[in-house]
N, C-alpha and C positions, 0 to 999 in steps of 0.2 A: 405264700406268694401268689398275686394274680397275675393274672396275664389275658390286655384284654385281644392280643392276637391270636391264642390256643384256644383251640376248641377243647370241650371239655372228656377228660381219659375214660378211651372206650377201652383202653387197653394198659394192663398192670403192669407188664413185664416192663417198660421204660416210661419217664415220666413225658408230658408235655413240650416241658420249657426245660432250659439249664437252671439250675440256682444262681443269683444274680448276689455277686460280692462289690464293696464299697472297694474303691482305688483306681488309679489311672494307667492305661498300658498305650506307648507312642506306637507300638507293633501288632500287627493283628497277624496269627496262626494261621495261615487261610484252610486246615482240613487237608483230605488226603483228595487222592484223584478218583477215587468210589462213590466221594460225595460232591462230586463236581456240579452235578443234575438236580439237586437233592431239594432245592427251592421249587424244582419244576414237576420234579418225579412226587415229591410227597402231595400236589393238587389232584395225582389221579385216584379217582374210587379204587379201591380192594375189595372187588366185588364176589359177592358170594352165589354159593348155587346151591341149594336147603335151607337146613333147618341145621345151627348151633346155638347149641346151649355153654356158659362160661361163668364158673364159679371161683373165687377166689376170696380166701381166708388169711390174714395177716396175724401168724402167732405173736411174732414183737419186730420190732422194725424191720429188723434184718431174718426175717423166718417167714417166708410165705409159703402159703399150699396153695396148688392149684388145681382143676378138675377141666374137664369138657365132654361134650355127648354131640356128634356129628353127625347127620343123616344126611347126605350129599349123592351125586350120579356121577359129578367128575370129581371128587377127589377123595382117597380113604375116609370112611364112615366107624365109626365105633365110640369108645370110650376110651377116655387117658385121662390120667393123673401123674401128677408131680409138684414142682416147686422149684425155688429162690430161695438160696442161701448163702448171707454177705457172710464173711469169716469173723472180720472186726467189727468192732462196733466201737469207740468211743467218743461218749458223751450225747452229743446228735449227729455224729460225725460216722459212717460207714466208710469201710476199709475193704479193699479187696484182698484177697479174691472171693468173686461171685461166682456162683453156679448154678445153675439152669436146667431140668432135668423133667422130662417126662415120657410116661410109658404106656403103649398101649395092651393091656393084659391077653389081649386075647391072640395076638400075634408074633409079642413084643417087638414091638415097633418102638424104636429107643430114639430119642433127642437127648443129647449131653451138651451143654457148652459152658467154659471156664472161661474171665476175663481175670487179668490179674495186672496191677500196677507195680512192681518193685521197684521203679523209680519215677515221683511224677510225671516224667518225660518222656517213660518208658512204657509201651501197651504191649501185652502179651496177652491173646487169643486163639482160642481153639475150639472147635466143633463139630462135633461127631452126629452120624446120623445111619440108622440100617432101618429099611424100609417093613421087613419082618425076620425070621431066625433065621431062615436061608441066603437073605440079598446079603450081596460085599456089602461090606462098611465103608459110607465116603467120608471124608475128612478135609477137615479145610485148618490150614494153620496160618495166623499171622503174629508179624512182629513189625511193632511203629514206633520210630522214633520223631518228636516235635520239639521242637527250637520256637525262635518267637515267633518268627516268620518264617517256618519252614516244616514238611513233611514228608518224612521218609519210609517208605513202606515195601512191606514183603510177605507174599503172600502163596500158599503151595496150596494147590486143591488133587486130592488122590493122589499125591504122591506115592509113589512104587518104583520101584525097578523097573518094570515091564513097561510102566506108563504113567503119565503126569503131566500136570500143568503147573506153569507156576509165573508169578511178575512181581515186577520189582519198579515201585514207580517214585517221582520225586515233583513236588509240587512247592512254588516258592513264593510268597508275596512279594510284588515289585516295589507295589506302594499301597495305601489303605482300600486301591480300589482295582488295581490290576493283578493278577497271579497268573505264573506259567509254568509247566511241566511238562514230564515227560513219563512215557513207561515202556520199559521192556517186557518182552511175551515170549517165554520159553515154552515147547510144547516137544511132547518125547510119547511114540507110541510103540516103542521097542528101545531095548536098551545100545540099539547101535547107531538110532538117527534122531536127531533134535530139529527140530523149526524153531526161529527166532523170526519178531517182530517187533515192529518200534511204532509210536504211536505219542504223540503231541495234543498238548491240552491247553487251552487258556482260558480265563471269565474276566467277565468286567461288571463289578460289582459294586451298585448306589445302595442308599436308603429304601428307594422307592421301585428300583428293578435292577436284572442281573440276567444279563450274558453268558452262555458259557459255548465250549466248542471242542471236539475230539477231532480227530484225525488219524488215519491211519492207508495200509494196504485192503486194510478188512473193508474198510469203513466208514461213515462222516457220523456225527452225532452233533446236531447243533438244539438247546434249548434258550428259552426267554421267559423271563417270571416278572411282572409288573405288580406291583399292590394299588388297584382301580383306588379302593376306598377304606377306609379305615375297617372293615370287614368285606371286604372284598377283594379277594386276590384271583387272577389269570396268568395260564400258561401257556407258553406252545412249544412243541416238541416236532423233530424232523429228524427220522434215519435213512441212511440208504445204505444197502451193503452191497458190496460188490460181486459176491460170488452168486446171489442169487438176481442182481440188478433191479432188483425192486427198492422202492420205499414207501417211507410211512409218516404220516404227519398229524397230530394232536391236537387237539385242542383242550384243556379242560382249566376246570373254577372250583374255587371254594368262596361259600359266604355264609358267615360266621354271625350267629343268633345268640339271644340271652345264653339261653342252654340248650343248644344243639348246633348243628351245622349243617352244610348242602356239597357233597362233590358230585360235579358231572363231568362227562366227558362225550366228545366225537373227535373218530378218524377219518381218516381217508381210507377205508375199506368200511365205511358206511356201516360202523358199531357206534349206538348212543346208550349211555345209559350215567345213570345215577346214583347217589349212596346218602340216604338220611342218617344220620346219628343222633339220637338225643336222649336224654332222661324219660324214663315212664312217666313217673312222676316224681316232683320237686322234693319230697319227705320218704323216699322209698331208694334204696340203695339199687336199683336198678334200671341197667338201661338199656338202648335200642338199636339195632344196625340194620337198615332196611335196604337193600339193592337191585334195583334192574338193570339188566341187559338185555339189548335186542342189536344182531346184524340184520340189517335189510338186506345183505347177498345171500348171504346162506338161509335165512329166517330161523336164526339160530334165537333161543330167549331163552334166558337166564334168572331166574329169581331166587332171592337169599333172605333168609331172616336169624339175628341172633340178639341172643339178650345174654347179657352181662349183671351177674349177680356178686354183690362187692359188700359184705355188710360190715367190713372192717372200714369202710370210708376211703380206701387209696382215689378213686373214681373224681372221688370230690375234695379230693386234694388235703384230707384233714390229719 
C-alpha cells in the first residue's frame, strides 16, 4: 500500500497508514477523547538529545526482535532489547493478542505491553513499566468499547488502594463532521478521599482541516490542523491551565518529500527547533533522524541523532 500523505517508517513498533479495505460505511467512528489533538499533536518533532542507535529484525510477520544503544544527558542511556509478538497469525491476516516487551540488562528497566481484541468492538490494553529493580511498578490499564459512531472508554493509571488515577470518557459522532463528548476524572490519594472532575470535548472536522477543543476546571486545550498543500501540513496548538495561570501556544509543520520529511516547531516560550527524517540512502535498509532544539530564554540547545537499521524491509513498507 502507498501513501502519498505518510512520511516514510522511522519507526517499526506501528505502521504509517491504516490498511485501506474496499466497501461503503454511512457512519464514521470518530476515535476516543486521547486522540482528539492527534492531527495537531502528531506535526510536533520528537526531538532527541544524543546519540541512538535502532536495530530491528523481523523473524516472520508476526515475530519481531528489537535492540537499541542510547547515549543521552536527559533521558536513561544504556542498552535494551526485546520484541513483538502477534499470537495469530492467519493467512496475511494477524490476530491479537500483541505484545511488546523490552529490557534493559543492566538495571532492568522492563517495558511490557499487551493489546488484545476478543471482540472486534472490543479493545483491551495494558502496560507496565519499572524504571529499574528498586522503582514501583506504574501501570496503566484500559478498556474500549466502539459502535459506528461511538467511543467508550476507560482508563486506570497506578491504580492502588492507597492511590490512583482513573477516567472514563465518551466521545460521539453527530454527523461525518461534528463529534462531542465528555470525560470524567476520578483521582484518590488515600483510601478515604476522592477528587472528581468533568471535562467536555468537541472537533469539527473537513477534508482539508480540523478543530478540536477541551475544556475543563483544570483547563482549556484548543488545537487547529490545516493541510496547506498536498505535502504540506500546519498546526497550532494553545493551553492554558488554571492552577499555574500560564499558557502556551504552538506552532508547528510538516512537509513531506520523495523519501524523507521536515517537522518544525515554535512556542511562545521562545523554543524553535526541528526534526529531519529520511533514508541514508535509497538501496541501504537504513535511516536517519536528525533534531535541533534551541530556547532563546534559557539558552538551553539540544541536539539528537539516530539511525534505524531494518534489514528485514518493515522501514519500506515490503
Amino acid at each position: 500500500m502507498n501513501c502519498e500523505w505518510c512520511p516514510p517508517k522511522c519507526s517499526t513498533k506501528f505502521p504509517p497508514c491504516f490498511q485501506k479495505y474496499p466497501g461503503v460505511s454511512s457512519k464514521t467512528n470518530p476515535g476516543n477523547i486521547l486522540g482528539l489533538h492527534h492531527l495537531a499533536n502528531r506535526l510536533k518533532p520528537d526531538f532527541l538529545d544524543g546519540i541512538k542507535l535502532d536495530y530491528c529484525h523481523r523473524l516472520n510477520p508476526n515475530k519481531v526482535l528489537t535492540a537499541n544503544w542510547r547515549l543521552s544527558h536527559n533521558e536513561p542511556s544504556g542498552f535494551r532489547f526485546g520484541g513483538i509478538y502477534t499470537a495469530h497469525l492467519r493467512g496475511d491476516v494477524m490476530q491479537t493478542p500483541t505484545i511488546h516487551a523490552d529490557i534493559n540488562p543492566s538495571n532492568f528497566s522492563t517495558d511490557i505491553g499487551i493489546v488484545y481484541y476478543p471482540h472486534p468492538r472490543l479493545r483491551i490494553q495494558a502496560e507496565m513499566q519499572r524504571a529499574d529493580i528498586e522503582a514501583p511498578l506504574e501501570t496503566q490499564t484500559c478498556i474500549e468499547l466502539s459502535t459506528n459512531s461511538s467511543t467508550l472508554t476507560g482508563i486506570l493509571y497506578n491504580a492502588r488502594k492507597e492511590s490512583g488515577r482513573g477516567t472514563l470518557s465518551y466521545l460521539r459522532a453527530i454527523n461525518d463532521k461534528l463529534s462531542l463528548g465528555g470525560e470524567l476524572l476520578i483521582e484518590w490519594t488515600d483510601p478515604y478521599s476522592m477528587m472528581a472532575d468533568i471535562a467536555l470535548a468537541a472537533r469539527y472536522r473537513r477534508h482539508a482541516y480540523s478543530v478540536a477543543a477541551t475544556i475543563s476546571r483544570q483547563g482549556i486545550d484548543v488545537s487547529y490542523w490545516q493541510r496547506l498543500h498536498r505535502k504540506i501540513q500546519m498546526a497550532t496548538l494553545w493551553a492554558w491551565q488554571r492552577k499555574t495561570e500560564k499558557s502556551l501556544a504552538t506552532i508547528c509543520y510538516q512537509w513531506n518529500f520523495e523519501d524523507s520529511h521536515v517537522r518544525g516547531q515554535f512556542d511562545s516560550n521562545l523554543s524553535v527547533g526541528f526534526m529531519y527524517s529520511s533514508r541514508v540512502m535509497p538501496h541501504l535498509p537504513l535511516s536517519m533522524d536528525l533534531s535541533l532544539l534551541i530556547n532563546l530564554l534559557t539558552n538551553r540547545f539540544a541536539f539528537g541523532l539516530n539511525f534505524t537499521l531494518d534489514p528485514s524491509g518493515l522501514q519500506r513498507g515490503e
